[in-house]
N, C-alpha and C positions, 0 to 999 in steps of 0.2 A: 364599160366606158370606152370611147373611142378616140382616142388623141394622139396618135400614131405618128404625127406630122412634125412632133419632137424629137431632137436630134439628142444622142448618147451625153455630146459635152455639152450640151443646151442643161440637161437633166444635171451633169454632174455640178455646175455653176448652183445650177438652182436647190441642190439639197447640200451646198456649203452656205450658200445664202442663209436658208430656212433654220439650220442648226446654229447657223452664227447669231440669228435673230430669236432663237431660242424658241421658238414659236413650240408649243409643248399642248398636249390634248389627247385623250383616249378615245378608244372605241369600247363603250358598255353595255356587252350584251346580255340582258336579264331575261332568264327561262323562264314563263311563267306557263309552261305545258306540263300536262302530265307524266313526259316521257323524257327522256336525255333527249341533247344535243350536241352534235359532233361536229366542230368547226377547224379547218384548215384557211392559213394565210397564203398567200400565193401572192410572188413579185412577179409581173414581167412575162404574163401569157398565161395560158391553161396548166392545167397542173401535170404537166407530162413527167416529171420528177428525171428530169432527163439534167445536164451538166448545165443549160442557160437557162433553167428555170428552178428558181426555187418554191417550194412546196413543202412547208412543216411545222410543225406543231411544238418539237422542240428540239433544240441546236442538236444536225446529226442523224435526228428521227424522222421520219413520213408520219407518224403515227398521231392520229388527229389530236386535237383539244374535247375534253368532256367537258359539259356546260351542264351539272346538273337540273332536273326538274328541282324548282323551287329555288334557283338560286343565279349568281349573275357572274360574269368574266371580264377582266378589263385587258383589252388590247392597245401596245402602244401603235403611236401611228410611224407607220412605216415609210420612207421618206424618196423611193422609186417611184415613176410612173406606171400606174396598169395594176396599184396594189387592190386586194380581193380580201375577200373573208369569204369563203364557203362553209353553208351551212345546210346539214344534213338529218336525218331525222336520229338515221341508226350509224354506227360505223360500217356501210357498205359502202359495192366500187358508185366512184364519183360519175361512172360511164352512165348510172340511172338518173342521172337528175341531182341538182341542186338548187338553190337558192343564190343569193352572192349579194353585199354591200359592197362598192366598188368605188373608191377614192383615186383623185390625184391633187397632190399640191403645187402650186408654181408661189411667186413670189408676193403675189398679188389675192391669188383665189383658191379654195381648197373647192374642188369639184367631188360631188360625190351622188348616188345613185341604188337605188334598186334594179334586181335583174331578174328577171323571170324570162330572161334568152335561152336557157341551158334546164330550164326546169321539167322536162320527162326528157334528157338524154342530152346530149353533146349539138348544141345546135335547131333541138326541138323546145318552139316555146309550151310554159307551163307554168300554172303556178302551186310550186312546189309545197308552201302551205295554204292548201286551199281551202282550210276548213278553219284556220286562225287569220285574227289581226296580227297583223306583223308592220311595226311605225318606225321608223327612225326621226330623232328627234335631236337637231342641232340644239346648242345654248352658249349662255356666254353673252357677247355684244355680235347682235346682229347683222351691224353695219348696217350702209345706206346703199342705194344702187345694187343691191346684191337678189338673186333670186335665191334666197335662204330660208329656206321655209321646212315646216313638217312633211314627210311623205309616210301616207298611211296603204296598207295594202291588206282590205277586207275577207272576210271569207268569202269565198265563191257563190256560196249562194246569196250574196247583197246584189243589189240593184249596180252597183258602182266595183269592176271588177278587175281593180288594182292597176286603174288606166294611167296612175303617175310613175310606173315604173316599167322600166325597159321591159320590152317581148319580142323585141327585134332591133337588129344593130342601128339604123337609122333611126329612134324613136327619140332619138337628142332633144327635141325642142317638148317634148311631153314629162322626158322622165330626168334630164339631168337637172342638179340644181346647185347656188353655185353660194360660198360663203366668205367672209373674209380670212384670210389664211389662220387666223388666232381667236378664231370664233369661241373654241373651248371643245369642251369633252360633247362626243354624241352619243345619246342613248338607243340601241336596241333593243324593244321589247316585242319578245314573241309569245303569242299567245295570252296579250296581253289586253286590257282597257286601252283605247287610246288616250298619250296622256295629256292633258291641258298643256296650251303652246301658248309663249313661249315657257320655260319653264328651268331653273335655278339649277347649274351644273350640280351634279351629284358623284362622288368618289367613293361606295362603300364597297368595299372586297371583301367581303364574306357572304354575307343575308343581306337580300338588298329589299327598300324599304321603301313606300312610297310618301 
């Protein structure tokens, strides 16, 4: 996601706003692959794990999130511009490829996205699960005016080859979409059924259920 044109004390107004409005929602991401998945959050750029970027899994650590096969993760939302979730197949360097669900809030809109920018390498488009569905699925109250909708990203070999999410940094008007700030929790399912839209916020943190 690309909204760079935001200023530092624009941002810091807007997440005293957001918390003061209590505006609350996760991010659900349910594994339904055969194999682990290994997710790092990332504020505020790529993940150079340098002093102006944060990068971590848990307070202190670099060391990713495990998303077991058969089971789901709930992440809160992170309330900077430019926030990420990078998703990986194995715990290897992020320099091969990822994936990414990429959010921002302002007082009005929660933007948010698929990426297949950075999927074979730093900059090389891909789509990094090419052989799964991979949906992200807002819920909650939709609102009116809003381009809020499901983004589904097929396996490669379909006809239809995950053209609503980013593959390059100008693809804004194809892959961003945009919702009411308090829409609710969104679901990430990978490797999964795509799920009927719209569909009834769900909260399970353990085994997750359809």
């Amino acid at each position: 996601m690309y909204l760079s044109h935001f200023q530092t004390a624009g941002w810091i107004f807007t997440i005293l706003l957001l918390q003061a409005c209590e505006v609350s929602a996760n991010i659900n991401i349910m594994n339904w692959c055969t194999y682990d998945i290994y997710a790092y959050q990332v504020v505020g750029g790529d993940c150079n794990r340098g002093a102006d970027y944060q990068c971590y899994a848990f307070p202190g650590h670099v060391d990713p999130y495990v998303i077991k096969s058969g089971s789901n993760m709930i992440f809160s939302l992170l309330y900077q511009p430019g926030a990420k979730i990078y998703l990986l197949k194995g715990n290897e360097d992020l320099e091969h490829g990822k994936f990414q669900f990429e959010y921002t809030i302002t007082p009005t809109q929660f933007f948010y996205d698929l990426s297949n920018v950075d999927g074979a390498g730093p900059g090389q488009p891909g789509n990094y699960f090419d052989e799964e569905n991979v949906t992200i699925t807002p819920t909650g109250d939709l609102g009116k005016n809003f381009n809020c909708n499901q983004v589904n990203c097929p396996p490669a070999s379909s006809t239809t080859q995950c053209m609503n999410a980013y593959w390059h940094p100008n693809d804004d008007a194809a892959a961003m979409r945009t919702c009411p700030p308090d829409t609710g929790d969104f679901l990430l399912d990978i490797c999964g059924n795509v799920r009927p839209f719209p569909v009834a916020a769900r909260r399970t943190r353990d085994r997750f259920r359809w």
